[in-house]
PyMOL Python script that loads the backbone (N, CA, C, O; Angstrom):
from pymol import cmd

cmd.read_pdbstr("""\
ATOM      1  N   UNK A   1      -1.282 -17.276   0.242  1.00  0.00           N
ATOM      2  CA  UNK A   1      -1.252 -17.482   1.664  1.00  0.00           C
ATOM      3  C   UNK A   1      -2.647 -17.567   2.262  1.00  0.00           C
ATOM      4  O   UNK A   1      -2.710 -18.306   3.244  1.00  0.00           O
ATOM      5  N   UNK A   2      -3.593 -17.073   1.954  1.00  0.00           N
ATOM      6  CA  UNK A   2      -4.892 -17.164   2.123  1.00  0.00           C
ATOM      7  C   UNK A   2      -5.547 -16.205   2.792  1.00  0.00           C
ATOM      8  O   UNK A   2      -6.738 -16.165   3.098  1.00  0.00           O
ATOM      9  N   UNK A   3      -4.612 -15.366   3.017  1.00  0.00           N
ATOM     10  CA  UNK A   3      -5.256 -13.917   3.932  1.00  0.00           C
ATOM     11  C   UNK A   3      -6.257 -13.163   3.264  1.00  0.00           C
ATOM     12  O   UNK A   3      -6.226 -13.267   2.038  1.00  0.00           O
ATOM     13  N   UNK A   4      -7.108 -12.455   3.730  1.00  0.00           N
ATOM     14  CA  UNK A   4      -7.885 -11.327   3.167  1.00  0.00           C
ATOM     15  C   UNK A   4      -7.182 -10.644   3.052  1.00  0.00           C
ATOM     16  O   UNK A   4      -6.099 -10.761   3.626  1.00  0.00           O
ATOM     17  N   UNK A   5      -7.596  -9.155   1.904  1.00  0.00           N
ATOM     18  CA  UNK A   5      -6.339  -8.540   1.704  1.00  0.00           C
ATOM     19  C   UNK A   5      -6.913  -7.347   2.964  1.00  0.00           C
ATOM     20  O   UNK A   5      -8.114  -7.110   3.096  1.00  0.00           O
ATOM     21  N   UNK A   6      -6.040  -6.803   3.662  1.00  0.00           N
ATOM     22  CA  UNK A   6      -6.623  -5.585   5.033  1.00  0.00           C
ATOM     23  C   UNK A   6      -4.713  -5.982   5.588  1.00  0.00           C
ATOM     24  O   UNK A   6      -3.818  -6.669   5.095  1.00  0.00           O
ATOM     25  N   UNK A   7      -4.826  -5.163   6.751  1.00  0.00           N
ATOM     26  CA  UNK A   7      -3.770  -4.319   7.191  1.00  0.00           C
ATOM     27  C   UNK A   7      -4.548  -4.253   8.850  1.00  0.00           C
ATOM     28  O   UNK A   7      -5.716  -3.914   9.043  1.00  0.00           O
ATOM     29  N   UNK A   8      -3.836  -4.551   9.619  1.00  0.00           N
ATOM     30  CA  UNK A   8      -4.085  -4.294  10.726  1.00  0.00           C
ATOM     31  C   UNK A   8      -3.065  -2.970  11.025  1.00  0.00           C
ATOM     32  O   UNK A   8      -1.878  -3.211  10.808  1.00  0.00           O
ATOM     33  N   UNK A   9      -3.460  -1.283  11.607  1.00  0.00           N
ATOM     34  CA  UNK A   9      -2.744  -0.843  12.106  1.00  0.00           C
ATOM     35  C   UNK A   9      -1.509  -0.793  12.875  1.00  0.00           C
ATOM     36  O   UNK A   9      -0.757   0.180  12.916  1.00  0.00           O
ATOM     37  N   UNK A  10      -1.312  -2.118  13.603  1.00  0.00           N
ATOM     38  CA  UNK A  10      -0.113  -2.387  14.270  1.00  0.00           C
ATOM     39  C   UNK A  10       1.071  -3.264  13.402  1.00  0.00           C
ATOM     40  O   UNK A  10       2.041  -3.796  13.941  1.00  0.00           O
ATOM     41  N   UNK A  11       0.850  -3.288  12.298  1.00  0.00           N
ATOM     42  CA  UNK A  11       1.715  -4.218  11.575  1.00  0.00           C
ATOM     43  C   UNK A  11       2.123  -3.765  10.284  1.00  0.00           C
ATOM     44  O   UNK A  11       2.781  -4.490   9.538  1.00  0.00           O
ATOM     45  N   UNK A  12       1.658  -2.236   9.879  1.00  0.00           N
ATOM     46  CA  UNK A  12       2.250  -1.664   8.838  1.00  0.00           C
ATOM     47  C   UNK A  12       2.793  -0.393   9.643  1.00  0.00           C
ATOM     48  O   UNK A  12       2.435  -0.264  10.814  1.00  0.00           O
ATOM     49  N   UNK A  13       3.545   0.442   9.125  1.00  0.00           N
ATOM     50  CA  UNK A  13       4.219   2.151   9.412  1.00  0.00           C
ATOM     51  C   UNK A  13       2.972   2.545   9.073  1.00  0.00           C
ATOM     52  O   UNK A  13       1.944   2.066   8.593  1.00  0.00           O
ATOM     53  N   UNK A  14       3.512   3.860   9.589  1.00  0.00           N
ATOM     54  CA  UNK A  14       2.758   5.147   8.936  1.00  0.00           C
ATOM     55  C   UNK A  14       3.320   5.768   7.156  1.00  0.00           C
ATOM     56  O   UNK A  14       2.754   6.599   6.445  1.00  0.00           O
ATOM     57  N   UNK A  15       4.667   4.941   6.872  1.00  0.00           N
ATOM     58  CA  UNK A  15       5.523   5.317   5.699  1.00  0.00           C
ATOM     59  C   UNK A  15       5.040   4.049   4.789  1.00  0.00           C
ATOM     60  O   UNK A  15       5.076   4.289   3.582  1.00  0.00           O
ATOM     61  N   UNK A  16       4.629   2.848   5.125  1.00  0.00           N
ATOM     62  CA  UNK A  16       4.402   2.134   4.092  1.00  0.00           C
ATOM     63  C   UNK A  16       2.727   2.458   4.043  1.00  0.00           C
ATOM     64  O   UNK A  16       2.261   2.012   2.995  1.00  0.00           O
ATOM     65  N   UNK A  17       1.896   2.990   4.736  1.00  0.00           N
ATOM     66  CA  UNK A  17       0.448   3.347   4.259  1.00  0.00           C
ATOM     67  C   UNK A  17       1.238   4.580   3.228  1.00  0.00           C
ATOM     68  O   UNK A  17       1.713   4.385   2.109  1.00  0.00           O
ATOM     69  N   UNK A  18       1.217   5.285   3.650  1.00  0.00           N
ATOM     70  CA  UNK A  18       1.591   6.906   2.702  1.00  0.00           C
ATOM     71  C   UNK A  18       1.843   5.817   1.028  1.00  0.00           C
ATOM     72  O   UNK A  18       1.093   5.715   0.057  1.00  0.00           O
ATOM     73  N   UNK A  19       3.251   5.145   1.315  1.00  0.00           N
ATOM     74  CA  UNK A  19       3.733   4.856  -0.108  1.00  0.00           C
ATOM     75  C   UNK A  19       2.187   3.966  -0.817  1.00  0.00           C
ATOM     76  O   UNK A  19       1.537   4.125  -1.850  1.00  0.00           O
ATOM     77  N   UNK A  20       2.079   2.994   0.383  1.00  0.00           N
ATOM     78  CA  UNK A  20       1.073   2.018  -0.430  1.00  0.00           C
ATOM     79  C   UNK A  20       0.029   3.111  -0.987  1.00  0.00           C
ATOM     80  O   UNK A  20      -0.058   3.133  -2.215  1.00  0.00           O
ATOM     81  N   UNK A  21      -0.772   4.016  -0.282  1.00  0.00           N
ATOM     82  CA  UNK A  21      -1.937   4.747  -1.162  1.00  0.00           C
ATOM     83  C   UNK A  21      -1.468   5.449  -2.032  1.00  0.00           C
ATOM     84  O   UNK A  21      -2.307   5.903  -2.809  1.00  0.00           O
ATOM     85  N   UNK A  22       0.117   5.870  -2.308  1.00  0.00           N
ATOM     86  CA  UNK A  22       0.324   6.485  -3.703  1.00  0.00           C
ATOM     87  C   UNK A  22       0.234   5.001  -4.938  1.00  0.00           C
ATOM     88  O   UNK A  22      -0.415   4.961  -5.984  1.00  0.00           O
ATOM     89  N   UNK A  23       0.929   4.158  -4.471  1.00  0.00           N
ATOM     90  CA  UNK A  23       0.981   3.093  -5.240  1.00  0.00           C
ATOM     91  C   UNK A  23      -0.923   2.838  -6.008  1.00  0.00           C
ATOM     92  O   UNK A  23      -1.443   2.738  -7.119  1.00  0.00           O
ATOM     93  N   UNK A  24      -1.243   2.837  -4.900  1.00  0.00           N
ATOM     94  CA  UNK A  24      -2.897   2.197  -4.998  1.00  0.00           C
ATOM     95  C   UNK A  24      -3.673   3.751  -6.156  1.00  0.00           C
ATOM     96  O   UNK A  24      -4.687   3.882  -6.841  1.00  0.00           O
ATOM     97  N   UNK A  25      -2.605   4.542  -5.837  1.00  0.00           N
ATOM     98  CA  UNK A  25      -3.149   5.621  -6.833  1.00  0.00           C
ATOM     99  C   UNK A  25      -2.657   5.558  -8.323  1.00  0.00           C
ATOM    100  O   UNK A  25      -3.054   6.442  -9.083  1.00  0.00           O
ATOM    101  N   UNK A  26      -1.949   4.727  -8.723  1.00  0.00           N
ATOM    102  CA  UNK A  26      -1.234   4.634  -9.374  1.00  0.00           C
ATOM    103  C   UNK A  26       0.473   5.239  -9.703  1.00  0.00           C
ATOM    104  O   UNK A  26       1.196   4.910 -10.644  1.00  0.00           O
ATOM    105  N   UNK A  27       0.693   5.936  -8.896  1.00  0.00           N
ATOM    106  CA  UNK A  27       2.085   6.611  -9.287  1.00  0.00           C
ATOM    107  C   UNK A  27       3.132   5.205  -9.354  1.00  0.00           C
ATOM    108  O   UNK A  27       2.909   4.028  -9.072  1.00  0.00           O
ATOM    109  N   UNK A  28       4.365   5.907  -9.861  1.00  0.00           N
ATOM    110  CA  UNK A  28       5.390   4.808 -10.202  1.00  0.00           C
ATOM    111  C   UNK A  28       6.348   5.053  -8.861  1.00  0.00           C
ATOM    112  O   UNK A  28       6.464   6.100  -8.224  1.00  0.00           O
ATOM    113  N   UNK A  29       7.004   3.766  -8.624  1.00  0.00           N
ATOM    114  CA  UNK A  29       7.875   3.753  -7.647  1.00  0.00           C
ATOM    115  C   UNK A  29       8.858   5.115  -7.808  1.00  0.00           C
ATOM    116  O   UNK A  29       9.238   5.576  -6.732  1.00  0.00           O
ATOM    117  N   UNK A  30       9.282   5.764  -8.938  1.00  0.00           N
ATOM    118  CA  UNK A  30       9.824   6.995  -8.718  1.00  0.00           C
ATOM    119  C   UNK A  30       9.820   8.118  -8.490  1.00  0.00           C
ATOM    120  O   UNK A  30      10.645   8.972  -8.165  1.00  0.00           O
ATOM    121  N   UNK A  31       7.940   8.015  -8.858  1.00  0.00           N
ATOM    122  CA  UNK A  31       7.181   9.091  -8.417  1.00  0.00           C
ATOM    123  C   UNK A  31       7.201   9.221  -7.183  1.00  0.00           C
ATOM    124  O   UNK A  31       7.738  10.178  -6.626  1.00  0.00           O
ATOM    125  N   UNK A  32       6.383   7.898  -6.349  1.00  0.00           N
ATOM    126  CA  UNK A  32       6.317   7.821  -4.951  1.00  0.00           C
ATOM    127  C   UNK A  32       7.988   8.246  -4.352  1.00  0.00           C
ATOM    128  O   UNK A  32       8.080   9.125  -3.495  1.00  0.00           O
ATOM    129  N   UNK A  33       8.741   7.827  -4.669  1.00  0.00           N
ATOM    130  CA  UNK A  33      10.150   8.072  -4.353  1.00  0.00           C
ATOM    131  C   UNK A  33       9.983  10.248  -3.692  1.00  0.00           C
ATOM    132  O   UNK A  33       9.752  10.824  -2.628  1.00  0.00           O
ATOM    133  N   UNK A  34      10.234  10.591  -4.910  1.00  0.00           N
ATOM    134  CA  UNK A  34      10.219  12.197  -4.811  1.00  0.00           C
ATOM    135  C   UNK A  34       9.262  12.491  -4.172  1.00  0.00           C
ATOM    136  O   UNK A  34       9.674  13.162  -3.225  1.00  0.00           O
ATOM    137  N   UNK A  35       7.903  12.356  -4.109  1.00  0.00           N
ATOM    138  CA  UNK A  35       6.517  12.960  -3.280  1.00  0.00           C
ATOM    139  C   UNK A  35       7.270  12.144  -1.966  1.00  0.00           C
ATOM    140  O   UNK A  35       7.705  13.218  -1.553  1.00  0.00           O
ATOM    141  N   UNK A  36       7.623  11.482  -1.287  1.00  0.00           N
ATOM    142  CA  UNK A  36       8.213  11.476   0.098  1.00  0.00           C
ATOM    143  C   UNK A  36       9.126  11.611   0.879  1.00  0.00           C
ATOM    144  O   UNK A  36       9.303  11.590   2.097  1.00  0.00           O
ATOM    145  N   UNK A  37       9.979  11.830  -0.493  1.00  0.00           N
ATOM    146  CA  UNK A  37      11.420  12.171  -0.263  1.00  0.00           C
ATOM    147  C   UNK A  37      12.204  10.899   0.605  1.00  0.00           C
ATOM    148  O   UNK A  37      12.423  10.885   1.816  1.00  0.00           O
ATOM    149  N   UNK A  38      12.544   9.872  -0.376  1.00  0.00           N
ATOM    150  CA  UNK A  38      12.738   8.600  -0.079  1.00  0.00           C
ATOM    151  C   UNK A  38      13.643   8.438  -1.289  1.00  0.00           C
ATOM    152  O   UNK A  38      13.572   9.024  -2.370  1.00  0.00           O
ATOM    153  N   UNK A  39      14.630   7.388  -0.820  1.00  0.00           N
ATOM    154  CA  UNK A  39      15.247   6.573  -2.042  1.00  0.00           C
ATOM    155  C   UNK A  39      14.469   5.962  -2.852  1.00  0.00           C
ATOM    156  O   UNK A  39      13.392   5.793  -2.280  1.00  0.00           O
ATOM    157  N   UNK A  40      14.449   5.277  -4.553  1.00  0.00           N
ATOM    158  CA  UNK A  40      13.918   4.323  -5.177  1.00  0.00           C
ATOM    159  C   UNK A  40      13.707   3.054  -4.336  1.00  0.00           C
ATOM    160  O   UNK A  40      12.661   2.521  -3.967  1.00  0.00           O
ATOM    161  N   UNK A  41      15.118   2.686  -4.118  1.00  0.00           N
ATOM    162  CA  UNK A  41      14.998   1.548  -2.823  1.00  0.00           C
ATOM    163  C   UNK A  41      14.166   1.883  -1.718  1.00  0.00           C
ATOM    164  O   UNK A  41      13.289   1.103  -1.346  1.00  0.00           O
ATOM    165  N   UNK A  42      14.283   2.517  -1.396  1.00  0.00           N
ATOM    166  CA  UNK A  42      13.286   2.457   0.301  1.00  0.00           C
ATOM    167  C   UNK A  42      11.776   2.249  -0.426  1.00  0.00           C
ATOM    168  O   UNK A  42      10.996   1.437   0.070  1.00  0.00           O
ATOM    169  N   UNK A  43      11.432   2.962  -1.535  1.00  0.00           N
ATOM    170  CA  UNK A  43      10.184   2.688  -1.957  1.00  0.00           C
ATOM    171  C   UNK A  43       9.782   1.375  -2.051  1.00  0.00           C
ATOM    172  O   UNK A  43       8.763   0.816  -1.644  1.00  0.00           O
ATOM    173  N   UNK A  44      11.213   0.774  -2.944  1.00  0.00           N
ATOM    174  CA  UNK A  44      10.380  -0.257  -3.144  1.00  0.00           C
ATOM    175  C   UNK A  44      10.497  -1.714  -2.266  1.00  0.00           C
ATOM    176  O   UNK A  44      10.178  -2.835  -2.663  1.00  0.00           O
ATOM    177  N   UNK A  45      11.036  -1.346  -1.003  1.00  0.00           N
ATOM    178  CA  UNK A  45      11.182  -1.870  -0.091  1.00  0.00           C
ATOM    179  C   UNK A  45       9.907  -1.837   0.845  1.00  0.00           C
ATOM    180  O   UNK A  45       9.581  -2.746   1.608  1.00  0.00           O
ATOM    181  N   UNK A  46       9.343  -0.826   0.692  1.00  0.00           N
ATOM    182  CA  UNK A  46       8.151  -0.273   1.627  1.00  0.00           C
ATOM    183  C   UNK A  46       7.171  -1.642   1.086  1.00  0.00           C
ATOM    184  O   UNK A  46       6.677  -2.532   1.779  1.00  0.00           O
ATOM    185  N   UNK A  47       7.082  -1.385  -0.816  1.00  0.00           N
ATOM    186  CA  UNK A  47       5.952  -2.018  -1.846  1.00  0.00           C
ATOM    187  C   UNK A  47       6.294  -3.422  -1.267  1.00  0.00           C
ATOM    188  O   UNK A  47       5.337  -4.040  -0.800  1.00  0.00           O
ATOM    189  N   UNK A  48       7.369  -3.946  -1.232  1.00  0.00           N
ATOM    190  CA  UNK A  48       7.410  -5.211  -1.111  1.00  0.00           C
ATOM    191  C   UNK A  48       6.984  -5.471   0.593  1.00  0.00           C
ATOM    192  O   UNK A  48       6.388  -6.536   0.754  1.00  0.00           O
ATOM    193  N   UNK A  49       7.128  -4.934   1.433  1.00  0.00           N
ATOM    194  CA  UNK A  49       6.828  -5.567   2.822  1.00  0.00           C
ATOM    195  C   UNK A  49       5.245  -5.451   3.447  1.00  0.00           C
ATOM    196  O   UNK A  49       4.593  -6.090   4.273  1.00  0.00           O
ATOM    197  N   UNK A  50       4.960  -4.043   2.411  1.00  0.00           N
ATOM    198  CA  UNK A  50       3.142  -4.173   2.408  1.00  0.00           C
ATOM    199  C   UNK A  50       2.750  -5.466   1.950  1.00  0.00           C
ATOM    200  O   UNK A  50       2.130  -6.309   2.599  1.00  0.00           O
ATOM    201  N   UNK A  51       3.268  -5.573   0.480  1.00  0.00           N
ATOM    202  CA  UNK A  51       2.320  -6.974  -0.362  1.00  0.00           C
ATOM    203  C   UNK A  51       2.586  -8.005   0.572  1.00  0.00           C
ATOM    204  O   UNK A  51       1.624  -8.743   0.784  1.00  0.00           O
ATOM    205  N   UNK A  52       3.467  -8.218   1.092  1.00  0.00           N
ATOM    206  CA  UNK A  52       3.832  -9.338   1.813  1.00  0.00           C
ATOM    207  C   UNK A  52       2.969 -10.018   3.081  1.00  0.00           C
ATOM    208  O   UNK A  52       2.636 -11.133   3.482  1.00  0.00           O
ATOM    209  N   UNK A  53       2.810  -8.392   3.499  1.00  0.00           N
ATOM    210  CA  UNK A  53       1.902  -8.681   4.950  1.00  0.00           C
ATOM    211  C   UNK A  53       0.363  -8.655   4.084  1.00  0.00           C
ATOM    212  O   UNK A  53      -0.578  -8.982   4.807  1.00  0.00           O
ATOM    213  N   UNK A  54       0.072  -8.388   2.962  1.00  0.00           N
ATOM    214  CA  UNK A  54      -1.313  -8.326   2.487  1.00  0.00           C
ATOM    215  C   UNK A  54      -1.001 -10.423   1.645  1.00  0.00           C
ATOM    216  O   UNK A  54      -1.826 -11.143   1.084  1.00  0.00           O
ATOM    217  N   UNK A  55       0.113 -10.621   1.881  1.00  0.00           N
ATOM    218  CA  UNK A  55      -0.190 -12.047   1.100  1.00  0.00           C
ATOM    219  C   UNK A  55      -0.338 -11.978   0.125  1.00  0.00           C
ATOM    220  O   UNK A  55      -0.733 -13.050  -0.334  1.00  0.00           O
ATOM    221  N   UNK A  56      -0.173 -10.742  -1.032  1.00  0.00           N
ATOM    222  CA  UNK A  56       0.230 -10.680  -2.816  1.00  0.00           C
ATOM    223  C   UNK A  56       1.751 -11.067  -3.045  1.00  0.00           C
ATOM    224  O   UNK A  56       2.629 -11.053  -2.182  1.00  0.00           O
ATOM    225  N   UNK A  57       1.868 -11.366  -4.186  1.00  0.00           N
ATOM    226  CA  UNK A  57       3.423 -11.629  -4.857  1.00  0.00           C
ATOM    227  C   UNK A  57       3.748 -10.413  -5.423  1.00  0.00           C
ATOM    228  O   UNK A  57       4.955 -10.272  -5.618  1.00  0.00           O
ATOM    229  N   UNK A  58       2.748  -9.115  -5.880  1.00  0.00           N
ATOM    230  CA  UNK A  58       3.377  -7.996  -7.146  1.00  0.00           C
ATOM    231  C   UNK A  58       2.270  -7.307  -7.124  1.00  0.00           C
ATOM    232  O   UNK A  58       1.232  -7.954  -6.980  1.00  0.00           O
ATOM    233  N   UNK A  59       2.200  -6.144  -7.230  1.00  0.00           N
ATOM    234  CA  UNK A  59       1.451  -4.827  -7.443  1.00  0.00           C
ATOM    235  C   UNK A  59       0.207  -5.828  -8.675  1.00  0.00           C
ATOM    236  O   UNK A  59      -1.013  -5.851  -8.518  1.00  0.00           O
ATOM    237  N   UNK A  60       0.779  -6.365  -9.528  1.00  0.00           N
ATOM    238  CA  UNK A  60      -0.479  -7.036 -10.169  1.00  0.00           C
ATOM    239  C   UNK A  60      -1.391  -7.545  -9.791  1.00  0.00           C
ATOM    240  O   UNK A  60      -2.411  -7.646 -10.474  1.00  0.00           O
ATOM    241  N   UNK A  61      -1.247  -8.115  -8.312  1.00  0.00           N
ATOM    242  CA  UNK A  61      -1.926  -8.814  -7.459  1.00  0.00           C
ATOM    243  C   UNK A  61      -2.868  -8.102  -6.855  1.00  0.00           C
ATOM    244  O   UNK A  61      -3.921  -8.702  -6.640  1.00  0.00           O
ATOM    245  N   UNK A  62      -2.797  -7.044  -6.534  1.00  0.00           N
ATOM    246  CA  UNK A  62      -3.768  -6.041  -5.648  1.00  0.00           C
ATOM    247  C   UNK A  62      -4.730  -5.729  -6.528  1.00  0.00           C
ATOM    248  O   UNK A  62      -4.501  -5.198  -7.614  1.00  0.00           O
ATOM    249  N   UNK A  63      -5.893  -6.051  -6.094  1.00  0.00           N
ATOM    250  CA  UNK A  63      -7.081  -5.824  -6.548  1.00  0.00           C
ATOM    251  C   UNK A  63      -7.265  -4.095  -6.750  1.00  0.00           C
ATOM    252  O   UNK A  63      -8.191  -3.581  -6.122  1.00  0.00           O
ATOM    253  N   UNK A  64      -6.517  -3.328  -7.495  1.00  0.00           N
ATOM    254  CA  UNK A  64      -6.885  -2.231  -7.182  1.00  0.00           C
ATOM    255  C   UNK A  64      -8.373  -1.234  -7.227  1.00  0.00           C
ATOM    256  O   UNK A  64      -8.492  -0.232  -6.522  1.00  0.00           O
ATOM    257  N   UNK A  65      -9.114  -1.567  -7.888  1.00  0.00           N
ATOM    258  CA  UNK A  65     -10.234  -1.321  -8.204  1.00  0.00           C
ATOM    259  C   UNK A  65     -11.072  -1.123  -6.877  1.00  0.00           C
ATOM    260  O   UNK A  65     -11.830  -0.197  -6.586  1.00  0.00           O
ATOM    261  N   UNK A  66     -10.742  -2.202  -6.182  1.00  0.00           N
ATOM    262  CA  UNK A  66     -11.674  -3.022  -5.127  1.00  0.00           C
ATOM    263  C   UNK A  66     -11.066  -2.315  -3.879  1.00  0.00           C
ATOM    264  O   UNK A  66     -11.832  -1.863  -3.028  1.00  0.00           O
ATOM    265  N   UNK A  67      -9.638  -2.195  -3.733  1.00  0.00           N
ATOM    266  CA  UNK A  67      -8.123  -1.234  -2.604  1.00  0.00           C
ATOM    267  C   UNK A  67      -9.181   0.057  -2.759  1.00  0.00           C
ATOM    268  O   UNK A  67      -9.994   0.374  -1.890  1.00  0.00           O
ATOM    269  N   UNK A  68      -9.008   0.717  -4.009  1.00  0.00           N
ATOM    270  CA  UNK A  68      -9.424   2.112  -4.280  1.00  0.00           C
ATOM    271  C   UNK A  68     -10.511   2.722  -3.480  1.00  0.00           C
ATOM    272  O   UNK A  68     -10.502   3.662  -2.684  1.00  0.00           O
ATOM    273  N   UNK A  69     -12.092   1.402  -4.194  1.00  0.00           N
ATOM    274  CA  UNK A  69     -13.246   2.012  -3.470  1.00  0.00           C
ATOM    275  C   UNK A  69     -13.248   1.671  -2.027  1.00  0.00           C
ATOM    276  O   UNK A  69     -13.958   2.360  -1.295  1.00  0.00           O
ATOM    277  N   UNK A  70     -12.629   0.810  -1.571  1.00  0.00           N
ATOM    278  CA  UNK A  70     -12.898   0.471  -0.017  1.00  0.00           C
ATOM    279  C   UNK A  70     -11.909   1.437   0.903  1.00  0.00           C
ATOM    280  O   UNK A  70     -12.346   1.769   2.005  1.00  0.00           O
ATOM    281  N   UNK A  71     -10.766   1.843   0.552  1.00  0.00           N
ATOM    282  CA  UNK A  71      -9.627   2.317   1.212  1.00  0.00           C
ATOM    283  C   UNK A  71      -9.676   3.785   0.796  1.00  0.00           C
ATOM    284  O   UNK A  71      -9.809   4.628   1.684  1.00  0.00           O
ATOM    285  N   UNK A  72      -9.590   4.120  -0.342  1.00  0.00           N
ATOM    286  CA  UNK A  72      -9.254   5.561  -0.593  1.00  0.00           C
ATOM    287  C   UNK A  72     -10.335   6.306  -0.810  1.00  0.00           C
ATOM    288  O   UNK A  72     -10.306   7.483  -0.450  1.00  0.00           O
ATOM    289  N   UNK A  73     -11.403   5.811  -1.388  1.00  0.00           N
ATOM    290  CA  UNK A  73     -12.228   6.396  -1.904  1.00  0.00           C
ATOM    291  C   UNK A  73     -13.376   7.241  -0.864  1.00  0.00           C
ATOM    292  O   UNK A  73     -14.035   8.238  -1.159  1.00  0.00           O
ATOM    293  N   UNK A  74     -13.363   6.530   0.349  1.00  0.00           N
ATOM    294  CA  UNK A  74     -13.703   7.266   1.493  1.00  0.00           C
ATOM    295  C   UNK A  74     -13.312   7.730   2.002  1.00  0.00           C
ATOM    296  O   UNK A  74     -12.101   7.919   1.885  1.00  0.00           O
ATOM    297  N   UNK A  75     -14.236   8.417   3.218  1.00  0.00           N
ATOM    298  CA  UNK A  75     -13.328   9.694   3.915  1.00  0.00           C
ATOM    299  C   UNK A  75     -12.294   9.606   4.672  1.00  0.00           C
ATOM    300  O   UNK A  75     -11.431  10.458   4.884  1.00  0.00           O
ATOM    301  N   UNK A  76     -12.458   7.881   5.341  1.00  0.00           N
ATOM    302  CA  UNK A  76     -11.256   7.645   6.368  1.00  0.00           C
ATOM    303  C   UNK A  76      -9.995   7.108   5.455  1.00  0.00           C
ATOM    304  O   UNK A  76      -8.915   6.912   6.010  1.00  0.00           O
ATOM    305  N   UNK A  77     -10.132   6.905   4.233  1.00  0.00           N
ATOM    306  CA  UNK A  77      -8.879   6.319   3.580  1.00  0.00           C
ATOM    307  C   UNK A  77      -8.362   5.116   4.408  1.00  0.00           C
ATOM    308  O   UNK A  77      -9.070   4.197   4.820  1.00  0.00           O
ATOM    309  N   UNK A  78      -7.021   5.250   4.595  1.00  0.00           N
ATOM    310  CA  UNK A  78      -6.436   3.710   4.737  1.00  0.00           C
ATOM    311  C   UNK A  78      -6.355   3.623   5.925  1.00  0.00           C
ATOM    312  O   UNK A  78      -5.626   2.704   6.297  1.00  0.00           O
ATOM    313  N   UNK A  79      -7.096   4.580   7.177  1.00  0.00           N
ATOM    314  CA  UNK A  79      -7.275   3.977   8.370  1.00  0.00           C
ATOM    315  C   UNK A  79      -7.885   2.936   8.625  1.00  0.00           C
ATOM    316  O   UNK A  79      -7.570   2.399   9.687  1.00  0.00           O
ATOM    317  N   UNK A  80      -8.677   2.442   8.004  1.00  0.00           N
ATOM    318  CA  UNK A  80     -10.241   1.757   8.035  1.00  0.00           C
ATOM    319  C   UNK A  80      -9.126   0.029   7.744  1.00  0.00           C
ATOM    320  O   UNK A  80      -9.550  -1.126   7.699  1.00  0.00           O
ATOM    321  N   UNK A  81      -7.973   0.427   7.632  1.00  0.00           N
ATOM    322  CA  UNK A  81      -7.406  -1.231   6.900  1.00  0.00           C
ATOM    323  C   UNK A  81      -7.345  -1.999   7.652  1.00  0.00           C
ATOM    324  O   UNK A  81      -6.199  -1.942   8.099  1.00  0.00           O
ATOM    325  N   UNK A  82      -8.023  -2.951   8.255  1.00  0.00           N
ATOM    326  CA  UNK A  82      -7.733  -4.220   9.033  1.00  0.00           C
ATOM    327  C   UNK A  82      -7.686  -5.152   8.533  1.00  0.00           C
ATOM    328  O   UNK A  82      -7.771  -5.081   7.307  1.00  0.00           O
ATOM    329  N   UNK A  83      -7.498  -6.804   9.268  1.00  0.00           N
ATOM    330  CA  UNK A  83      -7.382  -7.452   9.198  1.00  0.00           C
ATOM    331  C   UNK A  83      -8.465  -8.247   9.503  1.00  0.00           C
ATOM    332  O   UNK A  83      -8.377  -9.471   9.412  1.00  0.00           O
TER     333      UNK A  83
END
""", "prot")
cmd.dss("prot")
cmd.show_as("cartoon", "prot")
cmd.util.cbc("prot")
cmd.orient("prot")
């Protein structure tokens, strides 16, 4: 789609940041499931409507390396996500 990958605050939850930075941490959709106390489905409902608004097709797609140091790895974490 051609987007940069970022997140404008007004266009994700507060439940798909939570899931996306476990994802971006690596846990598995069932992990993330139990740490939020969520269905499998809702998880991976969350995964799919993040990538979507980030313009990836699959968790393969996310640069995680690059998610990690820019998003998590600092102090503000995934506030800092724009667009």
């Amino acid at each position: 789609m051609g987007r940069t990958p970022g997140l404008s605050s007004s266009c994700v939850t507060a439940r798909e940041r939570e899931v996306f930075e476990l994802a971006l941490r690596g846990y598995t959709n069932a992990r993330i499931a139990t740490d939020v106390h969520v269905s499998l489905p809702t998880v991976k409902s969350h995964i799919k409507s993040i990538l979507r608004k980030l313009g990836l097709k699959g968790r393969k797609d996310i640069p995680i390396s690059r998610l990690w140091d820019k998003y998590i790895g600092d102090s503000a974490g995934l506030a800092n996500l724009v667009l």
